[in-house]
N, C-alpha and C positions, 0 to 999 in steps of 0.2 A: 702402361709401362711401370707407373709408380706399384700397381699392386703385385706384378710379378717380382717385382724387386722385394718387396714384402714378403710374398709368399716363399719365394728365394729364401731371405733371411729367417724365416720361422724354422725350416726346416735344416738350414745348416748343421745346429746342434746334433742333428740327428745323424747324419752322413758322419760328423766325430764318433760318434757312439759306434755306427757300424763298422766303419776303420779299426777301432778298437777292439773291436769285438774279432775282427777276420786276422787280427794280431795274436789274438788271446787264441783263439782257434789252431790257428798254425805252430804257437805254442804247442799246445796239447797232444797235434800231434808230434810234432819233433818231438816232446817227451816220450810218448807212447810207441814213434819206428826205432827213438835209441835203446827200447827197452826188448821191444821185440825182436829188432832184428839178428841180434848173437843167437839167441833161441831160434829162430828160423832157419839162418843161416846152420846150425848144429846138426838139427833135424835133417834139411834136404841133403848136407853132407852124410850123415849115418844112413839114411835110403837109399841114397847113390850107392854105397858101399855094402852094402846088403843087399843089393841088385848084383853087385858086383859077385858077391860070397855066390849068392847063389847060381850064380852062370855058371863058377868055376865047379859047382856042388853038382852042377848037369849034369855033367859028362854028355852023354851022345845023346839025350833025351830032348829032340828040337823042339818042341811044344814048351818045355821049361826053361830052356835056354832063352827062347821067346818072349817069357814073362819077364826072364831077368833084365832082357834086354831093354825090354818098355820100362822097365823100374828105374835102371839108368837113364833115361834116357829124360825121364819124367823127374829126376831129382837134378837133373843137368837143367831143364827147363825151370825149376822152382829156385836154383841157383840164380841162375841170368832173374828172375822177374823180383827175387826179393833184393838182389842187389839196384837193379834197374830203380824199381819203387825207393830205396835207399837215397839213391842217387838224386831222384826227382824230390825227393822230399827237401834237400839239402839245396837243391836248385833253388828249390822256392824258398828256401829262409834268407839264404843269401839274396835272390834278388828284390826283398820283402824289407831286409837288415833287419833278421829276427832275431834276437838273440834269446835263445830259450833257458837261460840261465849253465849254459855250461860253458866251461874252460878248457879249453883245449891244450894240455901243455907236451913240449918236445921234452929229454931227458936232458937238450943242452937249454932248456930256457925256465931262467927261474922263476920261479913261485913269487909272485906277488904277495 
């Protein structure tokens, strides 16, 4: 028992390091989906919409209306999965208390 207790203790330091490290990680990305995401977010909106242009650009041609229609339909799904991923990311800082060095402020809450 005594040497488990040992071996125990030797490697604690190391479980700190990996906590640290899965901090720093989640970090990096929160930095990385608050970067990405207004640019992703942009994109699947302008292909939704150009899905959109080009259905109305049809007219009676069902073969293209068809494309259009997958176009929207495909930027409506990139919609849901970059928000969804957004969402998930923010779950896990919060349930983690990551704070990834940003500030969040209202327009009625002052500025420290």
């Amino acid at each position: 028992m005594k040497k488990l207790i040992a071996i125990s203790l030797t490697f604690a330091p190391l479980l700190v390091a990996a906590a640290a490290t899965l901090e720093s990680i989640l970090q990096q990305i929160s930095h990385l989906v608050s970067l990405l995401v207004p640019l992703l977010i942009t994109l699947a909106v302008v292909y939704f919409i150009w899905g959109v242009i080009k259905y109305i650009a049809a007219g009676g041609d069902e073969e293209k209306r068809k494309e259009a229609r997958s176009m929207m339909i495909y930027g409506i799904i990139g919609l849901f999965v970059i928000v969804a991923m957004w969402g998930l990311v923010e779950v896990l800082i919060s349930t983690f208390g990551i704070n990834a060095g940003q500030t969040y402020t209202t327009p009625w809450t002052p500025i420290k």
